[in-house]
Structure formats: structure tokens, C-alpha cells
LOBA-168384 format. One record per residue: residue number from 0; residue in one letter; x, y, z of N, C-alpha, C, CB in turn. Coordinates in nm, 4 decimals, always signed. Each point is the difference from the previous one (the first is absolute). Glycine has a CB too. Layout:
<pts>
{n = NUM, res = a, n_px = X, n_py = Y, n_pz = Z, ca_px = X, ca_py = Y, ca_pz = Z, c_px = X, c_py = Y, c_pz = Z, cb_px = X, cb_py = Y, cb_pz = Z}
...
</pts>
This chain:
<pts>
{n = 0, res = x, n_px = +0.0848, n_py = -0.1170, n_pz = +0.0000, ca_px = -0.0848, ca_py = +0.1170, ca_pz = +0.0000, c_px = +0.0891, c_py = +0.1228, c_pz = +0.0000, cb_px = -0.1854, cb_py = -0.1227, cb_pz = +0.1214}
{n = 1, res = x, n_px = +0.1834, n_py = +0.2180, n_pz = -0.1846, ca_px = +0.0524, ca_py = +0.1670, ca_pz = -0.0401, c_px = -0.1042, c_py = +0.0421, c_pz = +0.0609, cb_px = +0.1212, cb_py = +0.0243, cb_pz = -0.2307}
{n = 2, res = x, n_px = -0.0606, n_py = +0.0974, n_pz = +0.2617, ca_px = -0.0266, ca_py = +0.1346, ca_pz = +0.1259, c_px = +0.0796, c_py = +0.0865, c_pz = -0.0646, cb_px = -0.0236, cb_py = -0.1052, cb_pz = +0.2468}
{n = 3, res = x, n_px = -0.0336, n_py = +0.2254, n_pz = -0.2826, ca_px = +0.0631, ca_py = +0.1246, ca_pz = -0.0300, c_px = -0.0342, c_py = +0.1274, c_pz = +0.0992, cb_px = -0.0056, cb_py = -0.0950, cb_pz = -0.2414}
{n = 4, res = x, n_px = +0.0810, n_py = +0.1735, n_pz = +0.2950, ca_px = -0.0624, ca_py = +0.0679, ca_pz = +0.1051, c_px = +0.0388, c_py = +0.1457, c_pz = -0.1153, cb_px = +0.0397, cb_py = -0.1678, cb_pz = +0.3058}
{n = 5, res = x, n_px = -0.1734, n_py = +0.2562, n_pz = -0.3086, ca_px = +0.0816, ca_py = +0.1064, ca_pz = -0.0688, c_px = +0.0677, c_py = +0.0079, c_pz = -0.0982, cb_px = -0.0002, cb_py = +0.0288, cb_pz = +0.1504}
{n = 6, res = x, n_px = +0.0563, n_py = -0.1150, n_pz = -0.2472, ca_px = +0.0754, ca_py = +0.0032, ca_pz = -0.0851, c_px = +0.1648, c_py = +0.0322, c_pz = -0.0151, cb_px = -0.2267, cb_py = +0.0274, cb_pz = -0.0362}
{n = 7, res = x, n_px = +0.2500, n_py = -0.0209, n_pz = +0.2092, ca_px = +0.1218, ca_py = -0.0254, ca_pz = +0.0390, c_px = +0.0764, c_py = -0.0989, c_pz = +0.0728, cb_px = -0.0602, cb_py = +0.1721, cb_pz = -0.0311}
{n = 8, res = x, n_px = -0.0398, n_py = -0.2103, n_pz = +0.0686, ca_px = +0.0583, ca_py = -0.1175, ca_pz = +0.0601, c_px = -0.0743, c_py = -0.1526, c_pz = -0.0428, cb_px = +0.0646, cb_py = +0.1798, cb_pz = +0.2029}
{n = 9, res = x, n_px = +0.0083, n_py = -0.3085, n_pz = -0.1968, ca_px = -0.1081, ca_py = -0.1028, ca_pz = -0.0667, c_px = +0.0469, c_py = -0.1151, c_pz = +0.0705, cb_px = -0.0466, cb_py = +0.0928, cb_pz = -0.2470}
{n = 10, res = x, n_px = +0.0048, n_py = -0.1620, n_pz = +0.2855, ca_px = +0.0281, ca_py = -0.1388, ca_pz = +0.0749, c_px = -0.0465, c_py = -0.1174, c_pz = -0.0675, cb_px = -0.0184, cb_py = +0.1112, cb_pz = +0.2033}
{n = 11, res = x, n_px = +0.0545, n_py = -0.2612, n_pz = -0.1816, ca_px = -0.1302, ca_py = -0.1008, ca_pz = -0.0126, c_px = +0.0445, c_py = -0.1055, c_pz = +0.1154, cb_px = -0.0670, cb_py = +0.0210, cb_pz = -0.2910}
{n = 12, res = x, n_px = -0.0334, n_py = -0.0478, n_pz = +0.2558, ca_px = -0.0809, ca_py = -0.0880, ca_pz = +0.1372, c_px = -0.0296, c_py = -0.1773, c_pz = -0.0434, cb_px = -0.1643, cb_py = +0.2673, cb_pz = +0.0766}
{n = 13, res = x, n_px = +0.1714, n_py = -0.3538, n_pz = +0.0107, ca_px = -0.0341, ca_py = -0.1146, ca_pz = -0.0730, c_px = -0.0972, c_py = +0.0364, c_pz = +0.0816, cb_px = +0.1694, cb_py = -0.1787, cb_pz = -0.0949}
{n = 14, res = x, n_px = -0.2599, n_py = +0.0468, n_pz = +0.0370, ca_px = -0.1743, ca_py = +0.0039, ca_pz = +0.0062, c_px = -0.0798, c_py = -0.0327, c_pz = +0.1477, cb_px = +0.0194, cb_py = -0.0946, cb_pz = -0.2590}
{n = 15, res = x, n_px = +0.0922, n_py = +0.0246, n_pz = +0.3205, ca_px = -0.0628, ca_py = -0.0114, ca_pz = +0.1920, c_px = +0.0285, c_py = +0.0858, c_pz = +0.0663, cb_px = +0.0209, cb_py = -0.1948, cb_pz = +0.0365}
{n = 16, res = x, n_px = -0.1214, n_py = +0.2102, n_pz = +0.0488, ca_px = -0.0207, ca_py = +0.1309, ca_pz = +0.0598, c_px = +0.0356, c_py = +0.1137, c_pz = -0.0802, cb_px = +0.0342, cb_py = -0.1035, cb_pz = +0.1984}
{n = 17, res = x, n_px = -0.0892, n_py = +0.1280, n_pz = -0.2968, ca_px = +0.1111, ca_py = +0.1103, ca_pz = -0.1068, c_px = -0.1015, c_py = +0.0881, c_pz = +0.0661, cb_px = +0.1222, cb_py = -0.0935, cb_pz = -0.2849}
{n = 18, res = x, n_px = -0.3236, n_py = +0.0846, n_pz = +0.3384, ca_px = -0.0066, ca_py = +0.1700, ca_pz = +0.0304, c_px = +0.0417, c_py = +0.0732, c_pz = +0.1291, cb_px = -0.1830, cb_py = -0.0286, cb_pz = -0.1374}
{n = 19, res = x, n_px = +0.2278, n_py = -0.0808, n_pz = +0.2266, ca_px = +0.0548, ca_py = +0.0580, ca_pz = +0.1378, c_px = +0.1572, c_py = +0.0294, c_pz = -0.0687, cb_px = -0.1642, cb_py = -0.1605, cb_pz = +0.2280}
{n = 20, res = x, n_px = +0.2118, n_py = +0.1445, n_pz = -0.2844, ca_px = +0.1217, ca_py = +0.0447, ca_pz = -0.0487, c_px = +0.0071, c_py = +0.1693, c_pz = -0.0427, cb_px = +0.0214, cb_py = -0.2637, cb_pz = -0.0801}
{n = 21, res = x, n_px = -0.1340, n_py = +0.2589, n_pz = -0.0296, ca_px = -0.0534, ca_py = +0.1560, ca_pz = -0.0046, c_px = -0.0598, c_py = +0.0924, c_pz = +0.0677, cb_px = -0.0023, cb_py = -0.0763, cb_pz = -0.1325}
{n = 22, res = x, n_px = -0.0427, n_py = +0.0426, n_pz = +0.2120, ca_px = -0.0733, ca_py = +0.0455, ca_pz = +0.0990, c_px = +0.1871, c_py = +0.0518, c_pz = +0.0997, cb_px = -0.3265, cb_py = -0.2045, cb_pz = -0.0255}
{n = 23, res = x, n_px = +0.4095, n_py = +0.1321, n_pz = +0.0540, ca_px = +0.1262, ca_py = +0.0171, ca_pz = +0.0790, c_px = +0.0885, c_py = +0.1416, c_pz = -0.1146, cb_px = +0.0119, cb_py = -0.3335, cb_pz = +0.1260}
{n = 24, res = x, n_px = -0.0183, n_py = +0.2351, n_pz = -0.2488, ca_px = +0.0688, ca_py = +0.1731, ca_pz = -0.0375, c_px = -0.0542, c_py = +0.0888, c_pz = -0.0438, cb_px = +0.1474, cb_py = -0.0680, cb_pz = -0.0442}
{n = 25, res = x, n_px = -0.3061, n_py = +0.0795, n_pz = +0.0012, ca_px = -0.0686, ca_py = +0.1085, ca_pz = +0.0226, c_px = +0.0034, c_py = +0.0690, c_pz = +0.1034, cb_px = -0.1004, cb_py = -0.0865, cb_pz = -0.1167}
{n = 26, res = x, n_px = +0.0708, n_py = +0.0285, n_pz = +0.2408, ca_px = +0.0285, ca_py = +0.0938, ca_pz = +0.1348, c_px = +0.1987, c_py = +0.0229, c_pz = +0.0506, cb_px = -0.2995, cb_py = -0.1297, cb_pz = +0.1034}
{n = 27, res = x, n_px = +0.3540, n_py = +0.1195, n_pz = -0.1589, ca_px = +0.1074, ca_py = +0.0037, ca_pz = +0.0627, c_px = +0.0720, c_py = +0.1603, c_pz = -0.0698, cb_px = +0.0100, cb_py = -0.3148, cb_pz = +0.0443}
{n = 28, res = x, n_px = -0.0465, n_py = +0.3440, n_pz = -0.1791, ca_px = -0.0099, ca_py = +0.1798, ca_pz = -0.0238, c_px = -0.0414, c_py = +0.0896, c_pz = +0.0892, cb_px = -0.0477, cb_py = -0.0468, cb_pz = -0.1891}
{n = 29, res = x, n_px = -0.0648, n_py = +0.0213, n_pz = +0.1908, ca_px = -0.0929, ca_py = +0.0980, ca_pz = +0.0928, c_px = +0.0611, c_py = +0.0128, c_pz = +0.1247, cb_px = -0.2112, cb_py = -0.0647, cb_pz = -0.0975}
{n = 30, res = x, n_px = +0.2460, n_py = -0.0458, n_pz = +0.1539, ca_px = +0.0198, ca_py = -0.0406, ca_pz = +0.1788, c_px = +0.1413, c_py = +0.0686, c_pz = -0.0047, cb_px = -0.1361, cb_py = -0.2765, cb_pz = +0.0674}
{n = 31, res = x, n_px = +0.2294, n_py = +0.2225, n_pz = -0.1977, ca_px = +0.1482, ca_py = +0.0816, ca_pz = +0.0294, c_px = -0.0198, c_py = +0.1749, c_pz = -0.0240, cb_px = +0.1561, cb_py = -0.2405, cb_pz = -0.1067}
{n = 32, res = x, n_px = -0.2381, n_py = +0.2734, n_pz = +0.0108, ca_px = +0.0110, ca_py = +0.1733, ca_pz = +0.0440, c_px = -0.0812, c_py = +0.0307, c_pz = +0.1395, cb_px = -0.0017, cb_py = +0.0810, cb_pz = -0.2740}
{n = 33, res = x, n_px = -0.0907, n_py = -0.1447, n_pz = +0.2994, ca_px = -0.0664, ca_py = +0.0706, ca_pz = +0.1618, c_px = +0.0994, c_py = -0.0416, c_pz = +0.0887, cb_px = -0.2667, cb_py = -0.0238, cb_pz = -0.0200}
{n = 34, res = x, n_px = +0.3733, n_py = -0.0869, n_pz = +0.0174, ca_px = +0.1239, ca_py = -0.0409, ca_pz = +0.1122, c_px = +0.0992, c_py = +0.1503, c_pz = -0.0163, cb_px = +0.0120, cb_py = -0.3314, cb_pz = -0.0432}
{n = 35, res = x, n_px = +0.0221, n_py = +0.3697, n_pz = -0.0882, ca_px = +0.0792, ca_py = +0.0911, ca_pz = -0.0129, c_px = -0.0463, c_py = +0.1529, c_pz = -0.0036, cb_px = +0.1067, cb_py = -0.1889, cb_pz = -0.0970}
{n = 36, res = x, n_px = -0.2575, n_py = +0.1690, n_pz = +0.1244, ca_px = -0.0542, ca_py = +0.1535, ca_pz = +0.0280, c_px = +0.0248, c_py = -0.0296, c_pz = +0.1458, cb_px = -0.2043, cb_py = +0.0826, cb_pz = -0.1959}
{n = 37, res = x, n_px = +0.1523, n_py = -0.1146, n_pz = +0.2325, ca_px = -0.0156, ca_py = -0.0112, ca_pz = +0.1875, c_px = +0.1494, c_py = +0.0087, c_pz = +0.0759, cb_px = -0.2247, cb_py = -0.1899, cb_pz = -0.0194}
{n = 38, res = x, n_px = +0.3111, n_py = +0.1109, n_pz = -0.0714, ca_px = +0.1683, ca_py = +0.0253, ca_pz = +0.0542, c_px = +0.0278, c_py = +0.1436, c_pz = -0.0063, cb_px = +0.0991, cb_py = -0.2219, cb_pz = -0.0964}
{n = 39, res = x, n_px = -0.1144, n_py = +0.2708, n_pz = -0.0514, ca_px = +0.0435, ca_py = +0.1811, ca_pz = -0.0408, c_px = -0.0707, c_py = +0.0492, c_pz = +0.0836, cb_px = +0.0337, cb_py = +0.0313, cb_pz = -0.2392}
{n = 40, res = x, n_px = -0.1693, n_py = -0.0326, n_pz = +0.2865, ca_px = -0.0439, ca_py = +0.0897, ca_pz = +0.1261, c_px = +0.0504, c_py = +0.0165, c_pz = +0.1227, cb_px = -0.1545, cb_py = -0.0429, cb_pz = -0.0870}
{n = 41, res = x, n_px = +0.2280, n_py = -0.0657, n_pz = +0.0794, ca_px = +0.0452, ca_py = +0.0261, ca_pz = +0.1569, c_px = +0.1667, c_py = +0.0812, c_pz = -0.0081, cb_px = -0.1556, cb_py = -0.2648, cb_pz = +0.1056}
{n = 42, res = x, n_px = +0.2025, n_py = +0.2693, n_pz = -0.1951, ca_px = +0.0918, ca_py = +0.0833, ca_pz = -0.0297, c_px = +0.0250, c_py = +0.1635, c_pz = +0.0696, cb_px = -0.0485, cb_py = -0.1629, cb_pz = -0.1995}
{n = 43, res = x, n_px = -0.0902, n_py = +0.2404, n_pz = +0.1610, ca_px = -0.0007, ca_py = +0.1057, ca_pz = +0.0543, c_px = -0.0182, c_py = +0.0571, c_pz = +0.1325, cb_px = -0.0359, cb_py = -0.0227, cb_pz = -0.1842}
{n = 44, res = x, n_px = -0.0380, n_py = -0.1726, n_pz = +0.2892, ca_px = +0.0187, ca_py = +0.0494, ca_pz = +0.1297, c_px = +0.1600, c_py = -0.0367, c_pz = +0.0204, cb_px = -0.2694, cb_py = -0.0343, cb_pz = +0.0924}
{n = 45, res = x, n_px = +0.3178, n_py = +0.0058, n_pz = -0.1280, ca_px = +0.1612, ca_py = +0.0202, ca_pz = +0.0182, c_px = +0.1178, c_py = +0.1332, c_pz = +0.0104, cb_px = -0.0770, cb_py = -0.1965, cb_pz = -0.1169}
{n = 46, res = x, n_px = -0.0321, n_py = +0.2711, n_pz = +0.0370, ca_px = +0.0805, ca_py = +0.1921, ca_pz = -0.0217, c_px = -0.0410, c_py = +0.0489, c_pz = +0.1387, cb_px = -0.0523, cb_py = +0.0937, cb_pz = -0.2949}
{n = 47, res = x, n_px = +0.2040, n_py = -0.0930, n_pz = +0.3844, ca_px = -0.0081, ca_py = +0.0265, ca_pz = +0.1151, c_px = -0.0723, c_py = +0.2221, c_pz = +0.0015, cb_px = +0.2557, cb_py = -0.2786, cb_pz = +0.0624}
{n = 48, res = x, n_px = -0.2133, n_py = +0.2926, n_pz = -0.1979, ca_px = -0.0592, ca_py = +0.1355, ca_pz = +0.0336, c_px = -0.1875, c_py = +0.0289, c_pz = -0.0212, cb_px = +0.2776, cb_py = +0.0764, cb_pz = -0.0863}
{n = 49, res = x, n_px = -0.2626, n_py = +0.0034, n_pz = +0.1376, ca_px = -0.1665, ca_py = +0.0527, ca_pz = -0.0289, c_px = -0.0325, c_py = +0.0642, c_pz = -0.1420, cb_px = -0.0117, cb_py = +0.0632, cb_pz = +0.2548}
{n = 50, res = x, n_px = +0.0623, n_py = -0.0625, n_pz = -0.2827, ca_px = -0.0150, ca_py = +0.0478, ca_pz = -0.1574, c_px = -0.0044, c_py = -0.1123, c_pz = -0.1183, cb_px = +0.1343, cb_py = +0.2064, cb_pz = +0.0820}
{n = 51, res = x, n_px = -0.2494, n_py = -0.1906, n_pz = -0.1525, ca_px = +0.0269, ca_py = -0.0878, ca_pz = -0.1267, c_px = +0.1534, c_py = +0.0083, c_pz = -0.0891, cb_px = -0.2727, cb_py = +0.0365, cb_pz = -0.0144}
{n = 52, res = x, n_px = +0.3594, n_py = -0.1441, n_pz = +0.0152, ca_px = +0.1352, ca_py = -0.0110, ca_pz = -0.0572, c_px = -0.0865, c_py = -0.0270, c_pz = -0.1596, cb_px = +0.2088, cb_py = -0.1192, cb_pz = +0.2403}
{n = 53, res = x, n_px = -0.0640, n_py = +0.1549, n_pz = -0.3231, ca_px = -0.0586, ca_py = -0.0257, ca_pz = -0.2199, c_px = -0.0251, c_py = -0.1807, c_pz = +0.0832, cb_px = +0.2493, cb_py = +0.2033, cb_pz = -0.3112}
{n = 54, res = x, n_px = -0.1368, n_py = -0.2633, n_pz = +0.3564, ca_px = -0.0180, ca_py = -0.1590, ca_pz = -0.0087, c_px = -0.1210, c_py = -0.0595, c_pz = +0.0363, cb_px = +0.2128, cb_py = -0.0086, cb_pz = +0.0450}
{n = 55, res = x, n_px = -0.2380, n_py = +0.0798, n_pz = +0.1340, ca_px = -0.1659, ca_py = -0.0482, ca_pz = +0.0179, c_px = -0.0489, c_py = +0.0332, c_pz = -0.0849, cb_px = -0.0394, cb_py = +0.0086, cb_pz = +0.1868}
{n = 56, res = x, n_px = -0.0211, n_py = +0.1036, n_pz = -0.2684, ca_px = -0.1041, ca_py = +0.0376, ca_pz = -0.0884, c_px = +0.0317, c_py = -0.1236, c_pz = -0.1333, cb_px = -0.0150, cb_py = +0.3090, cb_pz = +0.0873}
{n = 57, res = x, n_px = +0.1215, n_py = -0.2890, n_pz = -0.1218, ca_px = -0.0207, ca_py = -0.0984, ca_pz = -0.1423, c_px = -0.0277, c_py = -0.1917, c_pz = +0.0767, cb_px = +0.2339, cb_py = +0.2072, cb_pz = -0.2062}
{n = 58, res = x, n_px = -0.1977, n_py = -0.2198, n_pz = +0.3030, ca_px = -0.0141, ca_py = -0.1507, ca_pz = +0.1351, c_px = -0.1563, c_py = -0.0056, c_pz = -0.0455, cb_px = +0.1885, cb_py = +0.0498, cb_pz = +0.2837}
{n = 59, res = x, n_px = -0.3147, n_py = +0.1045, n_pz = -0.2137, ca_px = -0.1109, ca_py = -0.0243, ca_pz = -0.0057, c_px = -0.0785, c_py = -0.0201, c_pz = -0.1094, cb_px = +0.0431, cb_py = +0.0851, cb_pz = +0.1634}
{n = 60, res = x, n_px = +0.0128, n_py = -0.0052, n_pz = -0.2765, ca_px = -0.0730, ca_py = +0.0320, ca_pz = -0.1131, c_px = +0.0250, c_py = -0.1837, c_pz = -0.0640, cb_px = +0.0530, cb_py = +0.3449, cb_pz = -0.0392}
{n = 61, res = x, n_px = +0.0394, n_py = -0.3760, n_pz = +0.0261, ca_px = +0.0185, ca_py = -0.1617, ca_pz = -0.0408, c_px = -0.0923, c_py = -0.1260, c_pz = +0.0829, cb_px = +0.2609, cb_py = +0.0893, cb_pz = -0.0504}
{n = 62, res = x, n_px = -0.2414, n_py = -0.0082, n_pz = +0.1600, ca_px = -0.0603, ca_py = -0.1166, ca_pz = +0.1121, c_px = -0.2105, c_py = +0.0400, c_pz = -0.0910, cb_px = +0.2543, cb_py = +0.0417, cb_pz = +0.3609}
{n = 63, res = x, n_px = -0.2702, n_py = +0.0471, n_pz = -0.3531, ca_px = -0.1341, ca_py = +0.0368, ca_pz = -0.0063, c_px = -0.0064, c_py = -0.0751, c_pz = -0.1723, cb_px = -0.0266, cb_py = +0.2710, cb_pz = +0.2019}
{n = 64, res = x, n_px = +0.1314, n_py = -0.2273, n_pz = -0.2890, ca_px = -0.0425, ca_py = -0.0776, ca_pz = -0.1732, c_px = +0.0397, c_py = -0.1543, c_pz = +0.0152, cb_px = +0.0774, cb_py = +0.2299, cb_pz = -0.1780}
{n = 65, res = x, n_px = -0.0292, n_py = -0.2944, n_pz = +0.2697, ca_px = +0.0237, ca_py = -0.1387, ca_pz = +0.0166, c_px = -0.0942, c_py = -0.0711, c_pz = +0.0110, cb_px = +0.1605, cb_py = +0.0413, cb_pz = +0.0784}
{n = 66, res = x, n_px = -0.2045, n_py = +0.0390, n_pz = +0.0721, ca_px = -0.1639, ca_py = -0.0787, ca_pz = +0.0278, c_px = -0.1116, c_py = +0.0115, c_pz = -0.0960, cb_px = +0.0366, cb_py = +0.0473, cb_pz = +0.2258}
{n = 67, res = x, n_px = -0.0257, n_py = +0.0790, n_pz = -0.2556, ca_px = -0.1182, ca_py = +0.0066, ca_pz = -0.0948, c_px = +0.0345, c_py = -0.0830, c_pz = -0.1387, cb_px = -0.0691, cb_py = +0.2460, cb_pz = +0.1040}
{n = 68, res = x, n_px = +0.2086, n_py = -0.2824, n_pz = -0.1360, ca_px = -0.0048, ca_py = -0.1306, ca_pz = -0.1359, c_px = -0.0745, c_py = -0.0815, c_pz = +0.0389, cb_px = +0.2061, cb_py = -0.0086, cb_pz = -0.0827}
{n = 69, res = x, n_px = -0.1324, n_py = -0.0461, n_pz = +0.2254, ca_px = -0.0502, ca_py = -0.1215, ca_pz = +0.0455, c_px = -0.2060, c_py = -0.0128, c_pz = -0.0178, cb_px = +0.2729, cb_py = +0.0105, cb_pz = +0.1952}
{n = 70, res = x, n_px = -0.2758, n_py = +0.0810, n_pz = -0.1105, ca_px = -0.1811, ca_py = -0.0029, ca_pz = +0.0294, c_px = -0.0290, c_py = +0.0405, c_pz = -0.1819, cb_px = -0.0543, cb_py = +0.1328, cb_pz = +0.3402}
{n = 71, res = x, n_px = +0.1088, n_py = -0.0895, n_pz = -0.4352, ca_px = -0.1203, ca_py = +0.0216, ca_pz = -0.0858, c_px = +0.0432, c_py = -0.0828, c_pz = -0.0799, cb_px = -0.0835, cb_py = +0.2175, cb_pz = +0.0218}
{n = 72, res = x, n_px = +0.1993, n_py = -0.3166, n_pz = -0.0438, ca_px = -0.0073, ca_py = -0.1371, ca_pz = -0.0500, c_px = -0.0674, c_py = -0.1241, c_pz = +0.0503, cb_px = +0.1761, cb_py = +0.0915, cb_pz = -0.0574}
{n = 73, res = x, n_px = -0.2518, n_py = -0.0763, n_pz = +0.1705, ca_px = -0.0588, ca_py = -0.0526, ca_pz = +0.0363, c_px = -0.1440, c_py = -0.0265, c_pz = -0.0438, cb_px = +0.1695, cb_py = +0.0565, cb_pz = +0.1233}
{n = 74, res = x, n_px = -0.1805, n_py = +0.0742, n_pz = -0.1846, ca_px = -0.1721, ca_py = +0.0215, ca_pz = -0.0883, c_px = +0.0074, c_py = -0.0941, c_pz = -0.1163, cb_px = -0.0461, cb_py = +0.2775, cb_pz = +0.0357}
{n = 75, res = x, n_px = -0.0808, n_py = -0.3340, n_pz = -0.0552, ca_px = +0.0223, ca_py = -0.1041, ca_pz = -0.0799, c_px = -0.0955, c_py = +0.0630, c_pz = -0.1231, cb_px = +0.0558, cb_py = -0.2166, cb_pz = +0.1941}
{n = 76, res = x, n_px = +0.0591, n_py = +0.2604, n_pz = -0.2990, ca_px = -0.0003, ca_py = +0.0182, ca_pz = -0.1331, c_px = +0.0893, c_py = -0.0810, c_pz = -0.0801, cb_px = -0.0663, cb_py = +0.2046, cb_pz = +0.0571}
{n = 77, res = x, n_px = +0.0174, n_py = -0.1841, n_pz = -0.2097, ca_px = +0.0663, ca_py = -0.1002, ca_pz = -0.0711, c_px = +0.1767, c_py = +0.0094, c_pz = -0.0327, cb_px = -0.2575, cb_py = -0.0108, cb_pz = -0.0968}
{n = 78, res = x, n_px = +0.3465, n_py = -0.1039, n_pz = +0.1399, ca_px = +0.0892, ca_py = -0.0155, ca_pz = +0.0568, c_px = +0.0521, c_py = +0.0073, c_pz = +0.0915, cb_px = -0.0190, cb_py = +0.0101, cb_pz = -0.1172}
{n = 79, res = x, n_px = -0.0349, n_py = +0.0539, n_pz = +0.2598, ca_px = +0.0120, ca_py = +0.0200, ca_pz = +0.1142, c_px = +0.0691, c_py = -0.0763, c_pz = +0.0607, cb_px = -0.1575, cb_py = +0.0872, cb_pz = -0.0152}
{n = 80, res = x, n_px = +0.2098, n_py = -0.1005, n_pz = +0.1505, ca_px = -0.0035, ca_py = -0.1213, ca_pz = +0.0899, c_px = -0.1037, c_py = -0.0517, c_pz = +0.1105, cb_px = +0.2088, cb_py = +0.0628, cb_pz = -0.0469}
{n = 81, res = x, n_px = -0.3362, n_py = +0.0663, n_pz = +0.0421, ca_px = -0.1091, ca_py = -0.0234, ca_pz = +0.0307, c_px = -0.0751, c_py = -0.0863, c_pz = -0.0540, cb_px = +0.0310, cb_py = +0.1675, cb_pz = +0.0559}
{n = 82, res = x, n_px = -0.0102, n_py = -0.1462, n_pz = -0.1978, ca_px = -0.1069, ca_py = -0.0974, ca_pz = -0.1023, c_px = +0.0695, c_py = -0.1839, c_pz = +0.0438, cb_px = -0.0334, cb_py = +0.2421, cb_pz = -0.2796}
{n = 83, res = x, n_px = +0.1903, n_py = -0.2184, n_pz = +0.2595, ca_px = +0.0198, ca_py = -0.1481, ca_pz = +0.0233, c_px = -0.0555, c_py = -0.0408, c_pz = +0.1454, cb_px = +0.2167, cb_py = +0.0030, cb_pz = -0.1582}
{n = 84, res = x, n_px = -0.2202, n_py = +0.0652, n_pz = +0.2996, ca_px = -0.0564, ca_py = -0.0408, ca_pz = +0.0830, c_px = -0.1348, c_py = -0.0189, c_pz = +0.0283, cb_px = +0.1732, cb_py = +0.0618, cb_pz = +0.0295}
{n = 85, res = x, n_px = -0.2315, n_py = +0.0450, n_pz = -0.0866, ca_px = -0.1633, ca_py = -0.0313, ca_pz = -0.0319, c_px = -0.0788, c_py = -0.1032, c_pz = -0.0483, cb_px = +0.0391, cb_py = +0.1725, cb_pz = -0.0275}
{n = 86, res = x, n_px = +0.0980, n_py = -0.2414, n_pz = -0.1105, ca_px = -0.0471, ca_py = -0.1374, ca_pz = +0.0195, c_px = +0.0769, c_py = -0.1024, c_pz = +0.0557, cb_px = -0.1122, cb_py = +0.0558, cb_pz = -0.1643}
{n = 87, res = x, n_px = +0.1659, n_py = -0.0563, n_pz = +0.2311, ca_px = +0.0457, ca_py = -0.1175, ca_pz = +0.1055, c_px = -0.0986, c_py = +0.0069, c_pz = +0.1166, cb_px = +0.2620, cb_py = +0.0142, cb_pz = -0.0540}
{n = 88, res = x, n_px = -0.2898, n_py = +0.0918, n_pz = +0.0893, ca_px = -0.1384, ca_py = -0.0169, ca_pz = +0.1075, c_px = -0.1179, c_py = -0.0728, c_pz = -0.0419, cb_px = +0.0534, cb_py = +0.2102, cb_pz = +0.0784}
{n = 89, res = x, n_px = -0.0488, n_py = -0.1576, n_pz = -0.2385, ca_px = -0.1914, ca_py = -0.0540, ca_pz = -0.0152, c_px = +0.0310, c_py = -0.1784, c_pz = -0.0259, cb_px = -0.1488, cb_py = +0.2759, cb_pz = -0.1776}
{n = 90, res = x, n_px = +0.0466, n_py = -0.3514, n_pz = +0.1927, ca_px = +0.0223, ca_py = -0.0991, ca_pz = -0.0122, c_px = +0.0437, c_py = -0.0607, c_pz = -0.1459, cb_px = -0.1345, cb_py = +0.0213, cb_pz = +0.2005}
{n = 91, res = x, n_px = +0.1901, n_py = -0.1305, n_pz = -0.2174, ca_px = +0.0828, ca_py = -0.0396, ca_pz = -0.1294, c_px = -0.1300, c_py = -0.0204, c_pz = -0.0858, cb_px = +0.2428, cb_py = -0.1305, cb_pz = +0.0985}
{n = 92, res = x, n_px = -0.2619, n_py = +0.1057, n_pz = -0.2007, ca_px = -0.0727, ca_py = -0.0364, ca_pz = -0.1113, c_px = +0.0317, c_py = -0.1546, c_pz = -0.0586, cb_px = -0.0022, cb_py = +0.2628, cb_pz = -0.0453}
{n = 93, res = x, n_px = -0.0995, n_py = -0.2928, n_pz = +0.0489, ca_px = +0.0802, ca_py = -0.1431, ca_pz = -0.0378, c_px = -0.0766, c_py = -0.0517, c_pz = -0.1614, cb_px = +0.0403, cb_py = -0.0939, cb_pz = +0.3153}
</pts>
């Protein structure tokens, strides 16, 4: 089984368990930018000064477009990684 995510990236799969397989690297995009938004946020409680530093500000502004990849690849449109999880939830078709 072929999996194309996006048209950049492409995997295949043999045929057991191949939709819990997709279902693992469909969610594993999403999950790595919200891991690496949530890390960059904590960056700026680190600027011992009271003042926004350029580094915190560009730390937050990344941390804030990370998560938001993550959460709006999650919407399930066509090619998404929502759409591939949307159907690993619904039941198989047989």
C-alpha cells in the first residue's frame, strides 16, 4: 500500500495493519509541531529580563505558527492528516 502525504513526502506500507500504520504517521506531523510549539514557548520564560528580548519575540511568534500548523493540519481536508485520521476512526468498509 502507497501513502503520499502532501506531495512531499511518500511512504508504503505492507497490507497488515497498514491503517493503524497511517493513522501513526498521519498523527506524528501534527504532534511533532505542537511538541515544538510548546518547547519554543517556554523559551521566553527564560529572558531573565522584563522586557520582551528580538529572541523571545521571534521564540513566541514560532511557538504560536507551530501550534497553529499542528492544529490546522489536523482539519480534515483533502490531503490533510486529518482526512487520513478521520478515516482510521470511522469504521473499515469491507
Amino acid at each position: 500500500m502507497r501513502g503520499d502525504l502532501g506531495g512531499y513526502v511518500s511512504y508504503t506500507l505492507d497490507r497488515i495493519e497498514a491503517r493503524r500504520r497511517h493513522a501513526i504517521v498521519a498523527v506524528a506531523g501534527p504532534l511533532a509541531n505542537i511538541a515544538t510549539g510548546m518547547a519554543a514557548a517556554g523559551i521566553p520564560s527564560l529572558d531573565k529580563s522584563r522586557d520582551l528580548s528580538a529572541a523571545s519575540a521571534v521564540a513566541t511568534a514560532f511557538a504560536i505558527l507551530s501550534v497553529g500548523m499542528g492544529l490546522a493540519n489536523l482539519i480534515p481536508f483533502d490531503g490533510s492528516d486529518g482526512t487520513r485520521l478521520l478515516r482510521y476512526f470511522r469504521p473499515a468498509r469491507r
